[in-house]
C-alpha positions as CSV (number, residue, x, y, z in Angstrom):
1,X,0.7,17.0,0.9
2,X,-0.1,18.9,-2.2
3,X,1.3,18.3,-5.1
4,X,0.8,20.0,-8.4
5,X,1.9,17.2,-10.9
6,X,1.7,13.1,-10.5
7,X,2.1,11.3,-7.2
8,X,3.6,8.2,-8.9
9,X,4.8,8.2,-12.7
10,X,5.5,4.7,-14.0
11,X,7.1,4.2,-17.7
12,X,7.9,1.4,-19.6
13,X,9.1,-0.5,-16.6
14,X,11.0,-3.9,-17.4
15,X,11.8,-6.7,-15.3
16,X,13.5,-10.2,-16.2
17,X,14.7,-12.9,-14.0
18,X,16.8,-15.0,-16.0
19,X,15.7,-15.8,-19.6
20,X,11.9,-15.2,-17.8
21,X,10.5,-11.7,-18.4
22,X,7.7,-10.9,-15.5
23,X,7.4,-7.1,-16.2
24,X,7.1,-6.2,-20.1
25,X,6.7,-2.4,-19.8
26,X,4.4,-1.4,-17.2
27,X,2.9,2.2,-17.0
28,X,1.1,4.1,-14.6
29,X,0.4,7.6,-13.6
30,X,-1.6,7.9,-10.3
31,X,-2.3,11.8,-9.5
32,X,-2.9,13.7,-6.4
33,X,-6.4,12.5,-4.2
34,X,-7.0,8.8,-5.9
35,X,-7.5,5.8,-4.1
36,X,-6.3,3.3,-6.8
37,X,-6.1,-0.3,-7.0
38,X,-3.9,-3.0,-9.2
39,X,-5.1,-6.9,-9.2
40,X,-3.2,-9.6,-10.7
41,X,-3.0,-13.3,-10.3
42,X,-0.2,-14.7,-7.9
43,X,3.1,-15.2,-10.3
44,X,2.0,-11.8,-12.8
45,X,4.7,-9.7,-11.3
46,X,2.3,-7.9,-8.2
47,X,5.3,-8.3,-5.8
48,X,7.9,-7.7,-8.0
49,X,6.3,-4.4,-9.1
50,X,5.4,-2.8,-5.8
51,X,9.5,-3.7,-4.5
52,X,10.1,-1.6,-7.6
53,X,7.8,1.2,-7.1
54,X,9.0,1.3,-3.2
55,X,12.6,1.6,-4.5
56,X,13.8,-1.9,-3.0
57,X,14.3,-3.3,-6.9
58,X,15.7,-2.0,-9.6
59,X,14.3,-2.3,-13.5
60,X,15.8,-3.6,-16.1
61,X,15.0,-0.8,-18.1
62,X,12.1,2.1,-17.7
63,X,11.6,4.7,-14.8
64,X,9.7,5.3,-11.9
65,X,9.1,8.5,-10.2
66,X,7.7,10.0,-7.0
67,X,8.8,13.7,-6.3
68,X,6.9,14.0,-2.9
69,X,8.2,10.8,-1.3
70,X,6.0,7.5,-0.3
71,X,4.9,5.1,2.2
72,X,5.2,2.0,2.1
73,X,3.2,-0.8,4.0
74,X,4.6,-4.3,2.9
75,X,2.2,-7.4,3.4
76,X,4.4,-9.2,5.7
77,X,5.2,-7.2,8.6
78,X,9.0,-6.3,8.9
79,X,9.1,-5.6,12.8
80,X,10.9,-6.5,15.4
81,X,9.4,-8.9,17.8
82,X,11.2,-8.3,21.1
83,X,10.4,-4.1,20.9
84,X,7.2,-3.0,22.0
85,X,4.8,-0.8,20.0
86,X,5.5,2.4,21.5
87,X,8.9,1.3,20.9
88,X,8.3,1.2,17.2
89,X,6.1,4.3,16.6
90,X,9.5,6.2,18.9
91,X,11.9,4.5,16.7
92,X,10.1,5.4,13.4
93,X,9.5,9.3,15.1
94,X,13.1,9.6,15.1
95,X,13.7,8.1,11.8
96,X,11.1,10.6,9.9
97,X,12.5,13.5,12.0
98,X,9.0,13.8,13.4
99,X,8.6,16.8,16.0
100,X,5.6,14.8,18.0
101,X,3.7,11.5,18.0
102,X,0.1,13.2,17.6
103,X,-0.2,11.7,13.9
104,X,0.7,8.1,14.9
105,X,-1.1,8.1,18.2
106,X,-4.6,9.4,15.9
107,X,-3.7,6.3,13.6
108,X,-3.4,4.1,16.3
109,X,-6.8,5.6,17.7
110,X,-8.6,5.2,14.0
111,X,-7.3,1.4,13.5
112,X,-8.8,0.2,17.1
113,X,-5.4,-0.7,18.7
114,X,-4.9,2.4,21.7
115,X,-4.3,-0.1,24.3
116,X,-1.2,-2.0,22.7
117,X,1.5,0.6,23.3
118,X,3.6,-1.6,26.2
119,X,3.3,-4.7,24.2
120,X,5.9,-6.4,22.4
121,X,5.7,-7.5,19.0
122,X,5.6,-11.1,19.7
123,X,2.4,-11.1,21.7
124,X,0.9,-9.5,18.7
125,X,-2.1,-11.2,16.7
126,X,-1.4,-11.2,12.8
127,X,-4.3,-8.5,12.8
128,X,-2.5,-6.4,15.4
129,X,0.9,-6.7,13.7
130,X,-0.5,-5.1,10.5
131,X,-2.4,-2.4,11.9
132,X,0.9,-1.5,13.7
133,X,2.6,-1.6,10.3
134,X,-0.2,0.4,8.6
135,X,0.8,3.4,11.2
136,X,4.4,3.1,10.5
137,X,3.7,3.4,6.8
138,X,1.5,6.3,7.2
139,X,2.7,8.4,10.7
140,X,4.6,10.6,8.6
141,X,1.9,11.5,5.9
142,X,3.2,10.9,3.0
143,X,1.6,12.0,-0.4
144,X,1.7,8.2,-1.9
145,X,1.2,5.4,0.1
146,X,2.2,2.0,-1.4
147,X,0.0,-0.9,0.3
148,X,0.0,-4.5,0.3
149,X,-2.8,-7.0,0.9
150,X,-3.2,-4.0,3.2
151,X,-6.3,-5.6,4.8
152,X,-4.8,-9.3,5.2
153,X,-5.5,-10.3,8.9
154,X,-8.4,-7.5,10.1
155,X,-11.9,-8.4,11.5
156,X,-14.4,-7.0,9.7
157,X,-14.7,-4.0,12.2
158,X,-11.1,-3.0,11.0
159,X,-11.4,-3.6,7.4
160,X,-14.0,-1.1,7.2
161,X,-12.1,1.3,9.3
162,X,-9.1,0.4,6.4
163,X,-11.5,2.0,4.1
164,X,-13.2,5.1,5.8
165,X,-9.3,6.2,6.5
166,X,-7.8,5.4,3.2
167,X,-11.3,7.8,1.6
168,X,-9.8,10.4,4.3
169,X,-6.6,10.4,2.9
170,X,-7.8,10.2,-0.7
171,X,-9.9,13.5,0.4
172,X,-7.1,15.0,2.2
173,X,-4.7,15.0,-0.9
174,X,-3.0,11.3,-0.6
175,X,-2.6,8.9,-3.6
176,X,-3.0,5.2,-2.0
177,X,-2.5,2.5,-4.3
178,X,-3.7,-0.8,-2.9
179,X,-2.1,-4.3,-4.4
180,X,-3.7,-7.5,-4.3
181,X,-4.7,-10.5,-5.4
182,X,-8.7,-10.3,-4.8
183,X,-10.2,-6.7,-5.1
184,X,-13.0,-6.6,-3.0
185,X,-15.6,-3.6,-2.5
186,X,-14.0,-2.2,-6.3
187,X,-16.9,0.6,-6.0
188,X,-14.6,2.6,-3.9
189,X,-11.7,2.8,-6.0
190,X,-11.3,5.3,-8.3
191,X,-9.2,3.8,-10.8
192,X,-8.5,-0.2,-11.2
193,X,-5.5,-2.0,-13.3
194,X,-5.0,-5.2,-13.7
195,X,-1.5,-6.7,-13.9
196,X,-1.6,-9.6,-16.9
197,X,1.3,-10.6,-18.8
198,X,3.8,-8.3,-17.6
199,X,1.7,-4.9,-18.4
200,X,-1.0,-2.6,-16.8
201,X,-4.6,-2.5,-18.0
202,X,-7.2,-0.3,-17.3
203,X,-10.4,-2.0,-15.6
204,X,-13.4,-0.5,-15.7
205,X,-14.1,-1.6,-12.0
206,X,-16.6,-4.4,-12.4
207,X,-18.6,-5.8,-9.7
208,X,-19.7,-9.2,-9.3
209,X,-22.4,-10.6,-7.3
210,X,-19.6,-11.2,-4.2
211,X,-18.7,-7.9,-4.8
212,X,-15.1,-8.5,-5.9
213,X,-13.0,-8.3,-8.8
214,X,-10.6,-11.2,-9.7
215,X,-7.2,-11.0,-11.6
216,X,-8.1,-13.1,-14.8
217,X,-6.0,-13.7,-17.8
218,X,-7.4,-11.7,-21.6
């Protein structure tokens, strides 16, 4: 998972739809071992920018790089309902050309949900359905990992076990940048953008008395 040079390189990144610009030249460079955040009111583009950094959405104009590959863990779940978990983790073993399960079956152990294997999809709680899409993103430990309202759904048991194994990852190597609308417990990242009108500005990660950062306009 080492990587000499930038996980994630971001430059001048463009994005119109229509006669409406939403992306007016976004830049980022995320290296190696950072646990990074981006905030952003709904509408500024958050969604539109992560389906570009994933590779789902091409810019207008700019580029985006990642030379050691990514996951991705998307807000809303994309699964399939009438396949069991085991099912999933198999399918997605097969897809990464994985040689064992030992990675996703520790993930599965670290995020509270060992017992869930014959279940299908459908009998899933919300919380359930992202931890399972958490592993997916991550089973084949990638160097970036791309997350989504990552936390959206988890008891507070789980959400702190979000953050003890995204540090782990951060320590191991792993860039993990976290999107979202509220920030919360900002002391643990170690860099913070906000996304407001289009571009990427630094944030010196504030704290407020709830202990969250909100997206708020200049």
């Amino acid at each position: 998972m080492s990587l000499s040079g930038p996980t994630l390189e971001v430059h001048d990144v463009h994005k119109s739809y229509g006669n409406r610009p939403v992306l007016r030249g976004a830049d980022l460079s995320l290296p190696p071992g950072r646990l990074a955040g981006v905030v952003g009111e709904n509408g500024s583009g958050k969604t539109t920018l992560l389906r570009i950094l994933a590779g789902q959405l091409a810019p207008d104009r700019g580029r985006v790089g990642y030379p050691g590959g990514l996951g991705y863990c998307p807000q809303h779940p994309i699964l399939n309902p009438a396949f069991t978990v085991d099912q999933h983790l198999r399918f997605f073993q097969v897809a990464y050309d994985l040689p064992t399960l030992d990675r996703a079956r520790e993930l599965t152990e670290i995020l509270g949900f060992t017992g869930y294997g014959g279940h299908r999809v459908s009998a899933l709680s919300g919380g359930t359905r992202q931890k399972l899409n958490l592993t997916l993103a991550l089973m084949h430990d990638p160097p970036l990992l791309l997350l989504d309202e990552p936390y959206q759904g988890f008891d507070w048991e789980t959400y702190e076990r979000f953050w003890e194994l995204a540090a782990s990852l951060r320590d191991r190597g792993c860039s993990v940048l976290v999107v979202s609308h509220i920030a919360f417990d900002t002391t643990r990242f170690d860099v913070l953008w906000r996304l407001v009108e289009g571009r990427l500005a630094r944030v010196e990660v504030p704290v407020d008395a709830g202990g969250a950062v909100r997206a708020e306009g200049r």
